[in-house]
C-alpha positions in Angstrom: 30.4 48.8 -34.5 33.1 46.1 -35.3 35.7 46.4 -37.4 38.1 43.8 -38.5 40.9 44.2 -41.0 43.1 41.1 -42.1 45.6 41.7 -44.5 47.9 38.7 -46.3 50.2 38.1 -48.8 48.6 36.1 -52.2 50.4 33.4 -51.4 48.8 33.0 -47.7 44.8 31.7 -48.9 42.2 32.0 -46.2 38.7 32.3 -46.0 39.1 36.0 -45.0 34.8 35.9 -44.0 35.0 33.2 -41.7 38.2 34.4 -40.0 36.4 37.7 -39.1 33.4 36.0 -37.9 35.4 34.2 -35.4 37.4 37.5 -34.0 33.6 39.2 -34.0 32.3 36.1 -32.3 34.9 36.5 -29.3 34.8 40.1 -29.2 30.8 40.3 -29.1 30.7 37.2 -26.2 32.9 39.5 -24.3 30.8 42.7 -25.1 33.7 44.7 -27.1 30.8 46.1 -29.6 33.0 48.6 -30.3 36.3 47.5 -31.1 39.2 47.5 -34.2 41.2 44.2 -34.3 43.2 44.0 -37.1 45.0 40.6 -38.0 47.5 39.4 -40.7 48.8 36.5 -42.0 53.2 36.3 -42.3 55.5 34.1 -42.8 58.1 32.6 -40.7 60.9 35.3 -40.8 58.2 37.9 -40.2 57.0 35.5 -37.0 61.2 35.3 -36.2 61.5 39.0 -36.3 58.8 40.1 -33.9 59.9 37.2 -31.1 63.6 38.9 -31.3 62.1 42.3 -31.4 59.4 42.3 -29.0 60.2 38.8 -26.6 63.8 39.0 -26.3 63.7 35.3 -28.3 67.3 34.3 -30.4 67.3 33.5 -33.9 67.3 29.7 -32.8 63.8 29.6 -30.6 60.6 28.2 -32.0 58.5 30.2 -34.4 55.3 31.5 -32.9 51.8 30.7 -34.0 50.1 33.8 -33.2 51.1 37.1 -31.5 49.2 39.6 -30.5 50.1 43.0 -30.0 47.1 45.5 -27.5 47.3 48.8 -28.7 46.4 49.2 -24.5 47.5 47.6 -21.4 44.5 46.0 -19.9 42.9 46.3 -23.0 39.4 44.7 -21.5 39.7 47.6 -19.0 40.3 50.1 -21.2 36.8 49.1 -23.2 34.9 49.0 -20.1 35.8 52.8 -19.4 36.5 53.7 -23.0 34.6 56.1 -24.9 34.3 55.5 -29.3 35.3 52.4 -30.9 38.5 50.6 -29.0 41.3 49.9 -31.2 42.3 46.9 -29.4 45.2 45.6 -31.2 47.2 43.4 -34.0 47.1 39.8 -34.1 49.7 38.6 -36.0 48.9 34.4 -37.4 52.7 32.4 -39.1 50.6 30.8 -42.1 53.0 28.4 -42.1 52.5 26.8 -38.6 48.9 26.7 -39.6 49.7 24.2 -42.3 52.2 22.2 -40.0 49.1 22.0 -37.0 46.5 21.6 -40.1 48.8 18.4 -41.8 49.5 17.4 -37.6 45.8 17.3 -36.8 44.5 16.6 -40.2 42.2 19.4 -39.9 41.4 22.3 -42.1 43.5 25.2 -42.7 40.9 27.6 -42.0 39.7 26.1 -39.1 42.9 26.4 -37.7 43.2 30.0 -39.1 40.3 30.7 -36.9 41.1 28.9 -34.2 44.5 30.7 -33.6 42.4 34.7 -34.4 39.9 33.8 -31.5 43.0 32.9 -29.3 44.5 35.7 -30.1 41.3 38.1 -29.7 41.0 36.9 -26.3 45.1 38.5 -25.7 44.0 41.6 -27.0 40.6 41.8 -24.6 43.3 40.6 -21.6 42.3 36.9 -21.1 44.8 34.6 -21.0 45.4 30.6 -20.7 46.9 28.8 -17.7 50.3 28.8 -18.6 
């Protein structure tokens, strides 16, 4: 069984449905079935914070657009041997970036929202993009 928590601040609105069915689209095309993802929506300084913590990143670099954060290294290995429900990870999404890409590409904000959970579900199952 899936689960998907998503926390946000009030001021941070999102079609919270349609941003879990896109992390339990990726996760059930990659057969995690039984996973925990949880995701959250922060602001900028939040976003700032976590690069200086956790990327060694100074207070002048960009802001990221999504983080994640395994709760496992090789986290798609870990499923494949685990036993009970996989708590995969955070993915963390800068609401603000998503309305700079949404104006930018005159799309909609929770399109984008979505777009940037499924790329970070794919981190947490250890998939990544051509750099």
């Amino acid at each position: 069984m899936l689960k998907i928590y998503v926390t946000r601040q009030s001021r941070y609105p999102a079609d919270i449905k349609k941003l879990k069915e896109g992390v339990r689209r990726v996760l059930v095309d990659n057969s995690a079935t039984d996973a925990e993802v949880s995701v959250a929506l922060v602001g900028e300084r939040k976003m700032r914070e976590l690069g200086q913590r956790y990327l060694n990143e100074t207070e002048e670099d960009e802001v990221h657009e999504v983080l994640s954060f395994p709760s496992l290294e090789g986290a798609k290995e870990g499923f494949l041997e685990g036993e009970g429900r996989l708590q995969l990870g955070d993915i963390l999404i800068c609401y603000p970036e998503v309305r700079k890409i949404a104006i930018k590409k005159n799309r909609l904000m929770d399109d984008v929202l979505v777009e940037l959970a499924e790329h970070g579900t794919l981190h947490l199952l250890g998939i990544h993009h051509e750099e």
